[in-house]
N, C-alpha and C positions, 0 to 999 in steps of 0.2 A: 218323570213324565217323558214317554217320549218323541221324536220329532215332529212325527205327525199328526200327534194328538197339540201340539204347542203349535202347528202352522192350520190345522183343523178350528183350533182357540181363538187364535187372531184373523184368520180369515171371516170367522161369523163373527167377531168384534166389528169388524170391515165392514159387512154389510148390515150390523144394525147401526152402525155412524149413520155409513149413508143413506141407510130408510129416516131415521132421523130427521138427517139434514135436508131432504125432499123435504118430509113432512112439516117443515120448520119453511122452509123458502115456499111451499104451497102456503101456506095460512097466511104470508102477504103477496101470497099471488102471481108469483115464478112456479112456471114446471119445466124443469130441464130436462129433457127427455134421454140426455149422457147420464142422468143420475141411474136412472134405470137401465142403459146399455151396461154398467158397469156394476151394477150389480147383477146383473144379469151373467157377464163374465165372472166376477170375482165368484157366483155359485157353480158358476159350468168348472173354476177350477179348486172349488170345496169339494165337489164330488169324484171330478177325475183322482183329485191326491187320495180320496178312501176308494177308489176302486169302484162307484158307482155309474152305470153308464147312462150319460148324460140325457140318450132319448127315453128312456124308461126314469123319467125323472117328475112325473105330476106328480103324484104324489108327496115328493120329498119338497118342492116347490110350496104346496099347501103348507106342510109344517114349517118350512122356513118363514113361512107369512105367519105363522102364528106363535113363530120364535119370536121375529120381531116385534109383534106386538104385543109380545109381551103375557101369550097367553102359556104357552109353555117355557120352560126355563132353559139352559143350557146343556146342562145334563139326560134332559130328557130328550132334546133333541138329537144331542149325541145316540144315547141308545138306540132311538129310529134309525138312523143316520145307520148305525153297526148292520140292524136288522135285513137293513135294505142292504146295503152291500154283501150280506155275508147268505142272503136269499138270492141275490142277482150273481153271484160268481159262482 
């Protein structure tokens, strides 16, 4: 595997912790609005490391919301994730 398919892995590890753990501190009632600046960062620099440019980024934003929720898987987000970068360069 290599480097930036392993820092590509753990980066969306990273941001489905921290959609998580919002969603976990929202159901008693804390919204921390850093949880979301940082994810917010941690995707702006998922996309820089494949090569996507970050203002042409809605759509990739949609499927990361339904990476984490778990509606598409990892792998298939991966392959948008290629699509998009390899349509955008």
């Amino acid at each position: 595997m290599n480097t930036k398919r392993i820092i590509t892995l753990r980066l969306l590890q990273l941001i489905l912790d921290l959609t998580n753990k919002a969603t976990e501190l929202e159901g008693v009632g804390i919204k921390l609005v850093i949880t979301d600046e940082l994810i917010e960062r941690v995707a702006a620099v998922l996309f820089e490391i494949n090569g996507i440019d970050p203002a042409a980024t809605g759509p990739m934003y949609l499927t990361l919301a339904d990476y984490c929720s778990g509606s598409i898987e990892t792998h298939d987000f991966m392959s948008l994730m290629s699509g998009v970068a390899v349509s955008s360069g």
